[in-house]
Wavefront OBJ file of the C-alpha trace (Angstrom):
o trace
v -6.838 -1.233 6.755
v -6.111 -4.060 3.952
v -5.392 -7.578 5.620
v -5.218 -10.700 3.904
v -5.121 -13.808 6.078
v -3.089 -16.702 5.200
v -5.018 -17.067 2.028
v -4.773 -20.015 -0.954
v -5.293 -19.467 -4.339
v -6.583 -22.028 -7.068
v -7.057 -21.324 -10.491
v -9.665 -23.822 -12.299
v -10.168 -25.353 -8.514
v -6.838 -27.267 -9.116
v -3.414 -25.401 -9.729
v -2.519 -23.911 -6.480
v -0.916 -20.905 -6.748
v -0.824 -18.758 -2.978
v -0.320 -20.957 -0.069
v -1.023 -18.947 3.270
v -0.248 -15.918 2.321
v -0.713 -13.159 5.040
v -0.255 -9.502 4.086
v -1.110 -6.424 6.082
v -0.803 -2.261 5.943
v -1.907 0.294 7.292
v -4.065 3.447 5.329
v -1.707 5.983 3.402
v 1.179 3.405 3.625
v 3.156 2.428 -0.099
v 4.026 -1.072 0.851
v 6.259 -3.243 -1.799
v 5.764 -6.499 -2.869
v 8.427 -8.361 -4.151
v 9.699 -11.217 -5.735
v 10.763 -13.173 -9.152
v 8.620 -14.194 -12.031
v 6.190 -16.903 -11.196
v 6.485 -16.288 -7.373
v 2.679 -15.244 -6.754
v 2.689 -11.332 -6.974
v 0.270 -10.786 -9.961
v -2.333 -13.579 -8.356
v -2.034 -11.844 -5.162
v -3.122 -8.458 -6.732
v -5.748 -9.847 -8.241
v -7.080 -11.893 -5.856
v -7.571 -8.800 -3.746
v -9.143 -6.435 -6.706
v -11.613 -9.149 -7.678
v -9.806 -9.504 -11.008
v -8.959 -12.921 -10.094
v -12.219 -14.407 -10.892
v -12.431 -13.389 -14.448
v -9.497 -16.321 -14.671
v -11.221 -18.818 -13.042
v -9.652 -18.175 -9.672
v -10.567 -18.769 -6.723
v -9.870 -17.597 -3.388
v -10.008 -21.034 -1.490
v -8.685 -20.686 2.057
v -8.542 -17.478 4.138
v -9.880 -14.297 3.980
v -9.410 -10.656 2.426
v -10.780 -7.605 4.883
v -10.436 -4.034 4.067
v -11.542 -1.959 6.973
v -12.905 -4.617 8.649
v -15.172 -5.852 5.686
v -14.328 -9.227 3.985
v -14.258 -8.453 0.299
v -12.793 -11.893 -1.217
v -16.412 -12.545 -1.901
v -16.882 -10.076 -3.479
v -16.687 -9.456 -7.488
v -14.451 -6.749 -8.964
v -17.010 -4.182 -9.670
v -17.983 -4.292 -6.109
v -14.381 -3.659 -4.866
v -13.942 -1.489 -7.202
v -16.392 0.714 -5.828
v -15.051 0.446 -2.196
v -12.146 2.510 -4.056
v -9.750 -0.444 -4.607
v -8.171 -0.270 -8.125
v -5.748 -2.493 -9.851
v -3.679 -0.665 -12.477
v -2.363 -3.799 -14.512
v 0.793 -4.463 -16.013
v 1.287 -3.805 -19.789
v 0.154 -0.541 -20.038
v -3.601 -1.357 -21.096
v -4.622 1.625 -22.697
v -7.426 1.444 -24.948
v -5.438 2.031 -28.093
v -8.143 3.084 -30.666
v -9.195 6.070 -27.519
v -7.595 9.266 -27.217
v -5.292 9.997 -24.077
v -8.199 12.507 -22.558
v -11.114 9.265 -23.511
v -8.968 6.488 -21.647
v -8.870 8.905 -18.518
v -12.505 9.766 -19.110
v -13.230 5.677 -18.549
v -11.771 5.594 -15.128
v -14.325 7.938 -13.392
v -17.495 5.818 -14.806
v -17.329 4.332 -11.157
v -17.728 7.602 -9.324
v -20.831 9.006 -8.186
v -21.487 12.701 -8.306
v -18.189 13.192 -10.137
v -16.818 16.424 -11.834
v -15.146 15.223 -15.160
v -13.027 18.501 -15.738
v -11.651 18.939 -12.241
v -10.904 15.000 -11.846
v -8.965 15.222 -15.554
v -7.218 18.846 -14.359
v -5.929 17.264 -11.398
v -4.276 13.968 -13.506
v -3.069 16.905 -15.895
v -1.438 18.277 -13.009
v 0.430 14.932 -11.868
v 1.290 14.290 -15.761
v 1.506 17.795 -17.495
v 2.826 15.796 -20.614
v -0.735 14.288 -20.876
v -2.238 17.712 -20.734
v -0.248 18.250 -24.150
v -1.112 14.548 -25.198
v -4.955 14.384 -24.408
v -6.001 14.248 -28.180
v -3.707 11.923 -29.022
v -4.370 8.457 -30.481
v -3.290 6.425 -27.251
v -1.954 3.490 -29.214
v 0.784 5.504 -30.877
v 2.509 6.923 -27.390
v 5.974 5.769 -25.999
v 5.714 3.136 -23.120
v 6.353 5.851 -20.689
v 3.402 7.922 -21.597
v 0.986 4.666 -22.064
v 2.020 3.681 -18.556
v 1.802 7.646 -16.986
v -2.326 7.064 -19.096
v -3.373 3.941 -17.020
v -1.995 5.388 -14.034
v -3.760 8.724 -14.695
v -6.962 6.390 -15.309
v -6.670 4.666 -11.980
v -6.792 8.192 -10.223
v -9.736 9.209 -12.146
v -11.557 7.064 -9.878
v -10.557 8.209 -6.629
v -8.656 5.522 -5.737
v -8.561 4.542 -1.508
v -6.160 1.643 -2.510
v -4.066 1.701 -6.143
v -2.695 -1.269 -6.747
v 0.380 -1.111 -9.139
v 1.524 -4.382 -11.079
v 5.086 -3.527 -12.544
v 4.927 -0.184 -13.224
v 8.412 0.237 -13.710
v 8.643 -2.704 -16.420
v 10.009 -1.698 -20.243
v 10.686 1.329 -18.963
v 13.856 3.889 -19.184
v 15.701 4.607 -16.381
v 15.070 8.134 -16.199
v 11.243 7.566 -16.862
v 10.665 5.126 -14.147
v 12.338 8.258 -11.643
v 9.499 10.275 -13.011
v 6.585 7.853 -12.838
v 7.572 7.174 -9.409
v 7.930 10.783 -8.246
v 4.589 11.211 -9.353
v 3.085 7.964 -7.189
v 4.772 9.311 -4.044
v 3.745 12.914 -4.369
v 0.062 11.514 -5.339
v 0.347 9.507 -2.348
v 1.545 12.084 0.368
v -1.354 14.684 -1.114
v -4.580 12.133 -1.357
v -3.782 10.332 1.769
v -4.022 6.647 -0.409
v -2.381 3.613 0.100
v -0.401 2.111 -2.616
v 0.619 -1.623 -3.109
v 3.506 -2.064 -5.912
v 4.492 -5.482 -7.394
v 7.977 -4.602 -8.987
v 11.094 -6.947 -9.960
v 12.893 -3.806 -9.512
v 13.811 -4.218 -6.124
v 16.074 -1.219 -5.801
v 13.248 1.229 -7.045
v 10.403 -0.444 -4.671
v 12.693 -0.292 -1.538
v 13.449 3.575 -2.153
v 9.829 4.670 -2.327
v 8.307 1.857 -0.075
v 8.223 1.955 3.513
v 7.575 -1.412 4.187
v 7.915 -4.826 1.920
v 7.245 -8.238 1.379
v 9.450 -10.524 -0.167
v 7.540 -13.654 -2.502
v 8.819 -17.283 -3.104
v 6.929 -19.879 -4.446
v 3.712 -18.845 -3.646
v 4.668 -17.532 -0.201
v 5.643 -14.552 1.733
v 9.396 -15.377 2.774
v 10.562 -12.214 4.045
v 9.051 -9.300 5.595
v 9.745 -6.153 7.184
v 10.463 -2.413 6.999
v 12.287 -1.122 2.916
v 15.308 0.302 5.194
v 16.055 -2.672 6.864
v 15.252 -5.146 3.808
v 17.945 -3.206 1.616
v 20.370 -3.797 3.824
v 19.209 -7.538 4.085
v 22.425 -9.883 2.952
v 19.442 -12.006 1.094
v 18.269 -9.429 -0.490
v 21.226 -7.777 -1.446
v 22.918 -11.221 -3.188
v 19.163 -12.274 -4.469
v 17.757 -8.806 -5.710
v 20.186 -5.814 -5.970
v 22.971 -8.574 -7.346
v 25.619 -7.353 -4.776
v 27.893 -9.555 -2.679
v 28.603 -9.546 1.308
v 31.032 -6.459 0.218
v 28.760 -4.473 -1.858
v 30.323 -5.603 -5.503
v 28.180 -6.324 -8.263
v 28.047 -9.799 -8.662
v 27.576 -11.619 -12.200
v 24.207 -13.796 -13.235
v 26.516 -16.590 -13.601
v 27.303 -16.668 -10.004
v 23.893 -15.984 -9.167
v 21.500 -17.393 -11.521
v 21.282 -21.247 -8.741
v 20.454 -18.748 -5.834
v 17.289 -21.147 -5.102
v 19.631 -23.629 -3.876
v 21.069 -21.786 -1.305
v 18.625 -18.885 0.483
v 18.586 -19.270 3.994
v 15.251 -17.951 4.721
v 13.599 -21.125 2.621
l 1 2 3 4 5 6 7 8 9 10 11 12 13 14 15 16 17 18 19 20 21 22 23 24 25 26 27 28 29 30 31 32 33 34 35 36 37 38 39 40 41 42 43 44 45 46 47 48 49 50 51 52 53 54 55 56 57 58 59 60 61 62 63 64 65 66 67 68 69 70 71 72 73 74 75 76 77 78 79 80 81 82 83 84 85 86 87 88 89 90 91 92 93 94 95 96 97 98 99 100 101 102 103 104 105 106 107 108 109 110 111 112 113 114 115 116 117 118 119 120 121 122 123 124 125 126 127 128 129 130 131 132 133 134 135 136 137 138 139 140 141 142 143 144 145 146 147 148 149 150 151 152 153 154 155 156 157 158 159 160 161 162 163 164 165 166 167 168 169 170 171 172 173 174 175 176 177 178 179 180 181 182 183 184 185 186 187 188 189 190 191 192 193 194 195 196 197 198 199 200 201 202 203 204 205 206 207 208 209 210 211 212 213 214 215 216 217 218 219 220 221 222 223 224 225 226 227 228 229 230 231 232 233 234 235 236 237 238 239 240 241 242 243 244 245 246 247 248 249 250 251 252 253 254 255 256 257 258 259 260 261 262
């Protein structure tokens, strides 16, 4: 369905960024995508939304294909339209807007769309934005900004969501519910989801399949089940050791030096 083939990535034709990286999955899939700060997950969303050219990016090697169609050519609105949506990280809601105008904004792409039944059916994912929709969206808690741009993205009918740290700022308890809420919108529209998360505990549990990013590179691959009981991952991600104990940042923190898959 969505294949990207050992694609580059420069920004300003000169910092390069993705080197060969090769992703694929298949329609109604949640895939994760994983990996530490600076490792290439945010370029790699963006350089399939489009988004990336608004930085001066460039897709400079490879190719991007969604159902057969290359789209890396294409710009954002375009993809956009072929129902790919990027749901940043931050929790971009337009904070002057009211919860119900911020969801409004995410259907302008749809053709032939019915405002009240698209916003009744976000209401029913988030009830607590039903009670929220007149609301000034700047003054919400992080969990109900990020449960708004969320909401947004399924205004417009998303085919593909793309997620970029959902999970980040967030309680415990609220990053159960947000979650909940992607996998239940997931099994009932039939969409494919790709999640960036540092939270490698929460991806694995939802995900059925991941990727695991280094430098710019996929490093590890296969299905959540199997990665979570990965040694690497376990020492390098979840912070356990060979015998399941919590290990400390102290003994952890020079992992770079050491991981066998590099």
């Amino acid at each position: 369905m969505l294949k990207l083939s050992n694609i580059e990535v420069k920004y300003a034709g000169v910092i390069l960024v993705l080197r060969g990286v090769s992703l694929e999955f298949r329609e109604g899939a949640i895939i994760a995508l994983l990996g530490s700060n600076g490792a290439g997950k945010t370029t790699t969303l963006k350089a399939i939304s489009g988004l990336l050219r608004t930085e001066l990016g460039e897709v400079t090697a490879g190719a991007i294909e969604y159902r057969g169609k290359r789209i890396d050519r294409l710009d954002c609105e375009q993809i956009a339209k072929l129902g790919i949506i990027q749901v940043m990280e931050g929790r971009r809601v337009l904070g002057h807007l009211t919860v119900e105008e911020n969801l409004r904004l995410g259907g302008h792409i749809i053709k032939n769309k019915n405002v009240r039944r698209d916003l009744d059916r976000v209401y029913d994912y988030f009830p607590k934005l039903g009670t929220l929709r007149s609301h000034t969206s700047g003054y919400l808690s992080g969990g109900e900004q990020q449960m708004v741009v969320i909401g947004r993205a399924m205004m417009a009918h998303p085919k593909v969501m793309l997620l970029d740290e959902p999970s980040m700022g967030l309680a415990p308890i609220v990053v159960q519910e947000i979650y909940a809420i992607i996998r239940r919108f997931n099994a009932e529209e039939k969409n494919s989801v790709l999640v960036v998360e540092q939270n490698a505990k929460t991806a694995l549990s939802v995900s059925e399949y991941a990727y695991v990013m280094e430098n710019g590179r996929v490093v590890l691959a296969g299905p959540s089940e199997e990665l979570t009981g990965n040694e690497d991952i376990k020492e390098f991600y979840l912070g356990l050791s060979k015998l399941g104990e919590k290990k400390s940042y102290r003994e952890i923190k020079h992992y770079k030096r050491k991981k066998r898959w590099l």
